[in-house]
C-alpha positions in Angstrom: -1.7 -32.9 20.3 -2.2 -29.9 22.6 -5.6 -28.1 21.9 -5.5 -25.2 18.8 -6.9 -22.3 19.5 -7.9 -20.3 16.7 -8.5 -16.2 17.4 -10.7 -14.4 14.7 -9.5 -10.8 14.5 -11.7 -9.7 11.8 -13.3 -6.6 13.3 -9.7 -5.1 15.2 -7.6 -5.9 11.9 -10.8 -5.1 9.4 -11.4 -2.1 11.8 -8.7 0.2 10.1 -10.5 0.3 6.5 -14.0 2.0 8.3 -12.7 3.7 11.5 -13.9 0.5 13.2 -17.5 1.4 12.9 -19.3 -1.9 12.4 -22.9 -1.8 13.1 -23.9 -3.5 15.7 -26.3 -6.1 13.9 -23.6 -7.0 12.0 -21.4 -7.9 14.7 -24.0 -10.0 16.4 -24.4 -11.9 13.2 -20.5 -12.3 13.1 -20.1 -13.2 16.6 -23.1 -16.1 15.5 -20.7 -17.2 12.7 -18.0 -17.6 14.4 -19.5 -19.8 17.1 -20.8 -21.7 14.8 -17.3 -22.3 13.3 -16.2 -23.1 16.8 -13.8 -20.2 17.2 -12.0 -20.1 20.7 -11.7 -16.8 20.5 -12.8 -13.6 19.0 -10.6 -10.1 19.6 -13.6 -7.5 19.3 -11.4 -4.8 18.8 -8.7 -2.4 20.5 -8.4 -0.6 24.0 -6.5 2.6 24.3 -6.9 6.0 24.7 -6.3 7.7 21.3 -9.0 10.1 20.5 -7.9 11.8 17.5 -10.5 11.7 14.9 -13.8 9.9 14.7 -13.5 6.2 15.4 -16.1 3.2 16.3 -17.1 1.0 19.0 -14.6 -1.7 17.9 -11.4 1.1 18.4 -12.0 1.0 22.5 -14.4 -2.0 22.9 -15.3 -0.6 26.6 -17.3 -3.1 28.5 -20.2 -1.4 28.5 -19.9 -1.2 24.8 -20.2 -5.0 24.6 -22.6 -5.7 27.5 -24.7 -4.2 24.5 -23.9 -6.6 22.2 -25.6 -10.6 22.1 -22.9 -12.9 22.6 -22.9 -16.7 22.5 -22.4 -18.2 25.6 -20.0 -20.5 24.5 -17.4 -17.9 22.3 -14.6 -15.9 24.8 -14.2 -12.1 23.8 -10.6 -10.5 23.4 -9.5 -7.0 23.3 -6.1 -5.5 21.8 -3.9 -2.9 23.3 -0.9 -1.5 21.8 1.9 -1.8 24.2 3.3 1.8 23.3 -0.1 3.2 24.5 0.8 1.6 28.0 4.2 2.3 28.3 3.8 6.6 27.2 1.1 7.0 29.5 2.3 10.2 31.5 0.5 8.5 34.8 2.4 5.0 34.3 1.9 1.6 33.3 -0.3 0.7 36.3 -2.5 3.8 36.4 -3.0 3.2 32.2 -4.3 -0.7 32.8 -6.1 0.2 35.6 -8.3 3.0 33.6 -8.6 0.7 30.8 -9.7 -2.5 33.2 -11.9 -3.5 35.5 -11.3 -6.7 37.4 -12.1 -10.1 35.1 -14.8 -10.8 37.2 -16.9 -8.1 36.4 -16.0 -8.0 32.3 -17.2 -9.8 29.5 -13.1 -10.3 28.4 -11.2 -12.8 29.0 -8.3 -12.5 27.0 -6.2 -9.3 26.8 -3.1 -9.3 23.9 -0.6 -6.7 24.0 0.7 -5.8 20.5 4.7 -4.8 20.8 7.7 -4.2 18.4 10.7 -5.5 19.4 11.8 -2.0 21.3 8.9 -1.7 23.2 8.5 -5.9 24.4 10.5 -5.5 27.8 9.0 -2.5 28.6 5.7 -3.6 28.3 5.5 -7.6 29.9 5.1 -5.8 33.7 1.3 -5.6 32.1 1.2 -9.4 31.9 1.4 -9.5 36.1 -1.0 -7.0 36.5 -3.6 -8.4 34.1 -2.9 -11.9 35.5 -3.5 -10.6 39.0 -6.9 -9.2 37.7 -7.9 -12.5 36.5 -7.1 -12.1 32.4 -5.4 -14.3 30.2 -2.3 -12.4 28.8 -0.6 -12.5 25.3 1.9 -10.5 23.8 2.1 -10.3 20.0 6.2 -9.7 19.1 5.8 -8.0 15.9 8.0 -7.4 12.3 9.9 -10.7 14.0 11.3 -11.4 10.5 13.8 -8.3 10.9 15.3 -9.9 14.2 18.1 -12.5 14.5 18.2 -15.7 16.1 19.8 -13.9 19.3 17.9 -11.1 19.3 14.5 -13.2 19.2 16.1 -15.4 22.2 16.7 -12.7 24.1 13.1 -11.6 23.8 11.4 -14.9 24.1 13.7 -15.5 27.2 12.7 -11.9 29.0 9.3 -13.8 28.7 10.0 -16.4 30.6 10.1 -14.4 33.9 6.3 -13.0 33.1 3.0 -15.2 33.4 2.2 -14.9 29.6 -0.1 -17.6 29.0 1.0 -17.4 25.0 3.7 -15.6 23.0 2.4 -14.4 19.7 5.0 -13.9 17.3 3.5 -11.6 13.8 4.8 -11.9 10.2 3.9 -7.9 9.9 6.3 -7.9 6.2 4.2 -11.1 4.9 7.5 -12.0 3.8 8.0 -15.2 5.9 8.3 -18.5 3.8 6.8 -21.9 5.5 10.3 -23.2 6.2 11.4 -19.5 7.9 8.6 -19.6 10.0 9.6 -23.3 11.4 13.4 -22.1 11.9 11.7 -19.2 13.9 9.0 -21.5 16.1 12.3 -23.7 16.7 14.0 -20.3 17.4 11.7 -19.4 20.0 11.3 -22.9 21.3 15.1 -23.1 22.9 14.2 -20.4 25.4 10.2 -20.1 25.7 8.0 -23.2 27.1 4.7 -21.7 27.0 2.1 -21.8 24.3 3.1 -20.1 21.0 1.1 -18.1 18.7 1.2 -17.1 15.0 -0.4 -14.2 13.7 0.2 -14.2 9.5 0.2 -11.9 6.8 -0.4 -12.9 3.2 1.6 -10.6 1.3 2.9 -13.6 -0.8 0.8 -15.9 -0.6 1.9 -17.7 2.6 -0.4 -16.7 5.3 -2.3 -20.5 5.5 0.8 -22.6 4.5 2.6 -20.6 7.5 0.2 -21.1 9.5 -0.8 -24.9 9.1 2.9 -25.2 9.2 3.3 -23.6 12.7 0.5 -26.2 13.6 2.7 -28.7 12.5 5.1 -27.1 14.6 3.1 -27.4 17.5 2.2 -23.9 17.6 -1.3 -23.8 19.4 -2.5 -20.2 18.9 -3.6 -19.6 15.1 -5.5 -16.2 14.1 -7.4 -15.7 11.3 -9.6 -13.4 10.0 -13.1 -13.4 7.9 -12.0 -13.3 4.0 -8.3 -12.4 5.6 -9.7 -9.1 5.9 -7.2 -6.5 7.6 -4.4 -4.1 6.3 -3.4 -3.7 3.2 -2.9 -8.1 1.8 -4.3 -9.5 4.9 -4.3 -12.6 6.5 -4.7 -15.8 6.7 -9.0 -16.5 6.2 -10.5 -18.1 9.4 -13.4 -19.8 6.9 -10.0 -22.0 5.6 -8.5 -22.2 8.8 -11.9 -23.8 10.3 -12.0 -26.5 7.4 -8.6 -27.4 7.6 -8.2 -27.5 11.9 -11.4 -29.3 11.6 -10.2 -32.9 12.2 -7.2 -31.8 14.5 -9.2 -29.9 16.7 -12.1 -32.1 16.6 -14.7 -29.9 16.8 -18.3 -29.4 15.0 -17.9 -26.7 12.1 -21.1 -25.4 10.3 -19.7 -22.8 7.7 -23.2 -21.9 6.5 -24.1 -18.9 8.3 -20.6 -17.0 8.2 -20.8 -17.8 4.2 -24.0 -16.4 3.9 -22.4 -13.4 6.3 -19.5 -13.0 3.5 -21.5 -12.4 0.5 -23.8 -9.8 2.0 -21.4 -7.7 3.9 -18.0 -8.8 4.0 -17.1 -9.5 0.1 -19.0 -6.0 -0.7 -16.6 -4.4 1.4 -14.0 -6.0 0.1 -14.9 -5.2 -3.3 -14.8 -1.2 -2.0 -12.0 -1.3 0.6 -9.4 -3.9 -1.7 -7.8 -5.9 0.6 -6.0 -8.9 -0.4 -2.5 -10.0 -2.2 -1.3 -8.6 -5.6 1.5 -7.9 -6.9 3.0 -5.3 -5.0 2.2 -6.6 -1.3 4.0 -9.5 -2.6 7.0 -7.7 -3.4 7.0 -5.3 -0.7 7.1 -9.3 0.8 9.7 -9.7 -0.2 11.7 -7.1 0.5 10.7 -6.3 3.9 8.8 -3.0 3.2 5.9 -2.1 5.6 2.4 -2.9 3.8 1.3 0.4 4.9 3.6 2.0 2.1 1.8 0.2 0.0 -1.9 0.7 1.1 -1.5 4.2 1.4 -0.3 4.4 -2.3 -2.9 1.9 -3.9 -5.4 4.3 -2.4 -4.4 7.1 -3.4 -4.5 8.6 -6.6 -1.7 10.5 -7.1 0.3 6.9 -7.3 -0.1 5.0 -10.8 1.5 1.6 -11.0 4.8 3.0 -12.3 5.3 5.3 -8.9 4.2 2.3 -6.6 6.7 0.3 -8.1 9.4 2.7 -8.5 8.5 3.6 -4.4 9.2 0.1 -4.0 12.5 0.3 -5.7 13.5 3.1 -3.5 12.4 1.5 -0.6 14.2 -1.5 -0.7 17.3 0.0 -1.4 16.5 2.5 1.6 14.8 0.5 4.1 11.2 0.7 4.7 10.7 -1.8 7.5 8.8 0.7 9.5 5.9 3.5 7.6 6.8 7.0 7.8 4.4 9.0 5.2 7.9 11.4 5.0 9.7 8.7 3.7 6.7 8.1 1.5 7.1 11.3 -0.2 10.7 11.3 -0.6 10.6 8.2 -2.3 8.3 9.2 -5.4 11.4 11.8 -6.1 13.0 9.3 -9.1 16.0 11.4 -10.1 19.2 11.9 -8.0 21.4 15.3 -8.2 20.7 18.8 -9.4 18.7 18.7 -12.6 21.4 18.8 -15.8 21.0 17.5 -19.8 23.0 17.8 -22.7 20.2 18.7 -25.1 18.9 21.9 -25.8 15.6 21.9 -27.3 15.5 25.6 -28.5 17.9 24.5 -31.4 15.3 21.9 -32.8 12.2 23.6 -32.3 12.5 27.7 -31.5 9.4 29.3 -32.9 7.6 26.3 -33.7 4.1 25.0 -33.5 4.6 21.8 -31.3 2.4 19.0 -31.4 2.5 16.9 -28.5 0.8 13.4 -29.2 -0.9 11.4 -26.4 -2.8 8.1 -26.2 -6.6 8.7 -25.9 -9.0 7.4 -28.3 -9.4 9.8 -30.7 -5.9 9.4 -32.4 -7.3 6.1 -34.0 -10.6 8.1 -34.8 -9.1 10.9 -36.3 -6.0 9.5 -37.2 -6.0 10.6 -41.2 -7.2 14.3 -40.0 -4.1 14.4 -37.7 -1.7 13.2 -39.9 -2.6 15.4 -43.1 -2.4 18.0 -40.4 1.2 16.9 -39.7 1.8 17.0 -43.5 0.4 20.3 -44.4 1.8 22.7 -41.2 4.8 20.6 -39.7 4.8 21.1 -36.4 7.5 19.7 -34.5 5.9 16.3 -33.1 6.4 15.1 -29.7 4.6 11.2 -28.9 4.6 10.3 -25.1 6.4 6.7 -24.7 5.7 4.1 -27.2 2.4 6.3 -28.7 2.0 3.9 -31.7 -0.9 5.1 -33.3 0.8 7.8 -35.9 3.1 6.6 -38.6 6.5 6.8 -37.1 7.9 9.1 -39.8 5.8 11.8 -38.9 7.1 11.9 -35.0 10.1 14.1 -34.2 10.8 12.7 -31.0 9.4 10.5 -28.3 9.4 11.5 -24.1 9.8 9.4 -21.5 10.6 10.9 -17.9 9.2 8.1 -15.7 12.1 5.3 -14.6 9.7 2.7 -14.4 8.0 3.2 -17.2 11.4 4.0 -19.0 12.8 0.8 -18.1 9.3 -1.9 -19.0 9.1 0.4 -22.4 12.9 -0.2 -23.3 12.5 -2.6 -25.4 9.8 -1.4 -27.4 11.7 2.0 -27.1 15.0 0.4 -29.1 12.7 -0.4 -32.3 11.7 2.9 -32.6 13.7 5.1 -35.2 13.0 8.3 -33.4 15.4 9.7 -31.2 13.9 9.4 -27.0 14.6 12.2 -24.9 14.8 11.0 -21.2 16.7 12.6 -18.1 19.6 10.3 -19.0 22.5 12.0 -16.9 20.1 12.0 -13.6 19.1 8.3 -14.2 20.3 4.9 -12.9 23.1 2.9 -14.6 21.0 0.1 -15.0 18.3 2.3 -17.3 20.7 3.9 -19.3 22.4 0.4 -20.2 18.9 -0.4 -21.8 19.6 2.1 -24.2 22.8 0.9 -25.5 22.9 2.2 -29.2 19.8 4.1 -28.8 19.8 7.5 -29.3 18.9 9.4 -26.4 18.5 13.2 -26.0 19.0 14.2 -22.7 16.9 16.6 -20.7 17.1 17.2 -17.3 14.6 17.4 -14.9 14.0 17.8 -11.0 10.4 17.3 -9.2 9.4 20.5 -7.2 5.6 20.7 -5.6 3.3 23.2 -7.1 6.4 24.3 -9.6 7.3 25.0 -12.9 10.3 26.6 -14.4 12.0 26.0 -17.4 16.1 26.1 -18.3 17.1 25.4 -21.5 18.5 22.3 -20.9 16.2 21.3 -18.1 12.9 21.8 -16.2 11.3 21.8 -12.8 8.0 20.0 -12.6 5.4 19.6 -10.0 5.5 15.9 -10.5 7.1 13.1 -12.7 3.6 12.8 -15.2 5.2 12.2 -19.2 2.7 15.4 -20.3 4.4 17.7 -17.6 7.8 17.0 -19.3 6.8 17.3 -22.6 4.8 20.3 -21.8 8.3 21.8 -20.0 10.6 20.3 -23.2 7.9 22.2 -26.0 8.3 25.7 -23.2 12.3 25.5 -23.1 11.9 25.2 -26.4 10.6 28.3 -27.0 8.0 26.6 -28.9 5.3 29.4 -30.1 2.1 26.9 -29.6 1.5 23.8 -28.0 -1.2 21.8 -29.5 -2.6 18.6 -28.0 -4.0 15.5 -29.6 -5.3 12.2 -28.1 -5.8 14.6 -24.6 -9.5 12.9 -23.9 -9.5 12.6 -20.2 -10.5 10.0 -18.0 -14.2 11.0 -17.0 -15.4 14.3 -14.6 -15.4 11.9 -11.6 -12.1 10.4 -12.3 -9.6 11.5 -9.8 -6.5 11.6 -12.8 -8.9 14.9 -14.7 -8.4 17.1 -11.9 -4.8 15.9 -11.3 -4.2 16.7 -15.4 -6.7 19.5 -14.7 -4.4 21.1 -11.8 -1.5 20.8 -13.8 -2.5 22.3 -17.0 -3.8 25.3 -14.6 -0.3 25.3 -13.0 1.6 25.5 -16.5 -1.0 27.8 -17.8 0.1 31.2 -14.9 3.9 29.8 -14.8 6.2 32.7 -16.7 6.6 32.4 -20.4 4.7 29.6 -21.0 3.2 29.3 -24.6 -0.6 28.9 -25.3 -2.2 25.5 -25.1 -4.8 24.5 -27.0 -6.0 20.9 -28.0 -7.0 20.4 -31.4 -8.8 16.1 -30.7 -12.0 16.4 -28.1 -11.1 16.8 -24.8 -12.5 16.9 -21.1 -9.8 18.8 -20.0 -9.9 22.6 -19.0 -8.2 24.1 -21.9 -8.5 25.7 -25.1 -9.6 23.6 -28.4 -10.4 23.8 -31.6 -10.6 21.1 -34.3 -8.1 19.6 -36.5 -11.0 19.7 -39.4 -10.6 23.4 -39.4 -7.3 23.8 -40.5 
């Protein structure tokens, strides 16, 4: 068997959760680790010239940068540049390599990688000569390779064959590869390339060590890993299972010790605070071939709950989301297709009303018996958000739903309920409304607009797709003459979702014709309250 190499990446594919800012001490101790481990080779970080916004050491890895640094003897140092960074330079190819490198000779790397998508590969291998003629070793990472075809991947691997690569990475950026796809695409590769191959995996589903203990199988001879699998969004395959398991085939001395006693006191408490790692949705954006950056960017930020990451992965499968664009991002949390339309009026039902709408905080099973006498003595017309189960069903008007994804999990739950659900049924998907058969729905239309509320009477315009906007707009088109609130706690002061309910309230409070708010159960929220004891 050919000797495995086996690249850590740890601090280039960790480096985009902390601007790659690692502290220096901590590096040293990692670079210890990993020699310890008997890692061929450890990529440091990138080399380019972005400068937009503050970034670490570990985003340019100058030499002089790791001349500072205590390096085992024994461990060779890598660096990462991204091949469009090469191939945009205004001054050319040449003239970007050369301000980036100094001769081999006089640098602590040996091995440079150049990261490329399929566009951008035979652009960029006229690097690999002038890196070889300054003494480097040269790969070239062929990334998203799961999107290609058999011919296209030829055709790429075969343009290498001209160029003194001394391996040819290929990267499962989707995580969507299965053990068996990644031996068709080694074989793939294998008609036309003769050189070393390499595997960089992604664990969106679970895969990234079978993959990559099957590529060894394979005979592939370049394996990267990373400490923990840290790196975007699920990561990748962890070089502390990798060691253990390449141990007998590459037949070197492992002591795991010191890089396990490195994981508990940095890496795992970073881990805990930065969240990478598999779950459910990297696994299906896996499987669909969506970029994990769509869903990183939405795991992190607040705005997204669990039913817009998954109804963003809905959209983007249908769409395409091979390749992040924060545009597409945004486009995709709008759920409802066409102009806003509904059939139901809810002026008829409730035109001068008090209306109570009916959330799911706490304090509807502690003051439950308040609430419902309440309901008894001044009927108000009753509105409960999704399957709110708390009140006795006969003393609910209506339930709202608004959310698809939320629509669709609650269905069944939603067809044992006798009161009727008012949804945006005519701007929804034929597979929702099918859900419904025999339910009866009120329909009420309604169209997402930033920073905007208006109400029609038989839709609305919200500044987002939250259950409590709609109800808020179905109670205002209405003409309800009060909106009370009940089971409106809040979330905590430092809990992003109170300013998000906070904002919204304040937006529907200065829109035109709105009727007062005013929650009657405690509350954390910015609004007016009294108590259902007083009335």
């Amino acid at each position: 068997m050919s000797k495995i190499n086996l690249l850590d990446c740890t601090l280039r594919d960790g480096g985009y959760y902390n601007s790659w800012d690692f502290d220096s001490l901590i590096i040293e101790k990692y670079l210890k680790s990993m020699n310890e481990i008997s890692v061929d080779y450890v990529e440091l970080g990138l080399r380019g010239f972005k400068k937009d916004g503050f970034k670490g050491a570990c985003a340019y890895t100058t030499d002089s940068f790791i001349r500072t640094l205590e390096v085992p003897k024994s461990l060779k140092l890598g660096v990462m540049v991204n091949a469009s960074e090469l191939i945009k330079h205004e001054q050319g190819m040449e003239a970007a390599l050369s301000k980036l490198f100094s001769p081999a000779s006089e640098s602590p790397v040996t091995l440079v990688r150049i990261a490329c998508h399929a566009h951008e590969f035979e652009l960029a291998l006229p690097a690999s000569k002038w890196l070889k003629s300054q003494g480097y070793m040269v790969g070239f990472n062929l990334m998203q390779i799961a999107n290609r075809s058999a011919e296209e991947i030829k055709l790429l691997a075969s343009a290498a064959n001209e160029y003194p690569l001394d391996v040819l990475y290929f990267a499962d950026s989707m995580g969507g590869l299965s053990p068996e796809e990644t031996t068709n695409i080694i074989n793939i590769i294998r008609e036309v390339w003769k050189g070393p191959i390499g595997i960089h995996t992604h664990d969106n589903m679970g895969y990234a060590m079978a993959n990559s203990l099957r590529a060894v199988d394979e005979g592939v001879t370049w394996i990267d890993g990373t400490v923990t699998g840290m790196g975007r969004g699920p990561g990748n395959a962890k070089t502390e299972y990798l060691a253990i398991e390449l141990e007998a085939d590459r037949n070197l001395p492992i002591n795991i010790t010191p890089l396990m006693k490195l994981i508990e006191d940095f890496f795992k408490p970073m881990q805990n605070e930065c969240g990478w790692g598999t779950n459910t949705y990297y696994y299906l954006a896996g499987k669909y071939g969506i970029h994990p950056t769509y869903i990183q960017e939405m795991i992190s930020d607040s705005r997204y709950n669990e039913e817009d990451i998954l109804a963003v992965i809905e959209h983007l499968k249908t769409e395409g989301g091979k390749n992040f664009n924060i545009n597409t991002l945004e486009a995709a949390r709008k759920f409802y297709s066409g102009k806003p339309s509904g059939s139901w009026i809810p002026a008829e039902v409730m035109s001068n009303k008090e209306v109570l709408i009916i959330g799911t905080g706490p304090s509807i099973v502690k003051h439950r018996r308040a609430l419902e006498d309440f309901i008894h003595q001044k009927s108000p017309y009753v509105i409960a958000l999704n399957t709110q189960l708390d009140i006795s069903p006969e003393l609910i008007d209506i339930r709202a739903a608004c959310h698809p994804v939320r629509i669709l999990a609650d269905s069944s739950i939603h067809r044992t309920l006798p009161q009727p659900l008012v949804i945006p049924a005519s701007m929804l998907s034929d597979n929702i409304n099918k859900a419904f058969k025999g339910k009866h729905l009120l329909d009420f239309g309604v169209s997402i607009q930033e920073d905007t509320f208006r109400f029609e009477p038989n839709y609305c315009v919200l500044p987002n797709s939250l259950v409590f906007a709609y109800a808020l707009a179905i109670a205002t088109s209405g003409k309800a003459s009060r909106i009370l609130l009940a089971g409106f706690d809040g979330y905590g002061a430092d809990d992003p979702r109170t300013a998000e309910i906070n904002n919204l309230l304040n937006k529907f409070i200065q829109a035109t014709n709105t009727p007062p708010v005013e929650a009657i159960t405690p509350t954390q929220y910015k609004v007016s309250s009294s108590s259902v004891y007083a009335y």
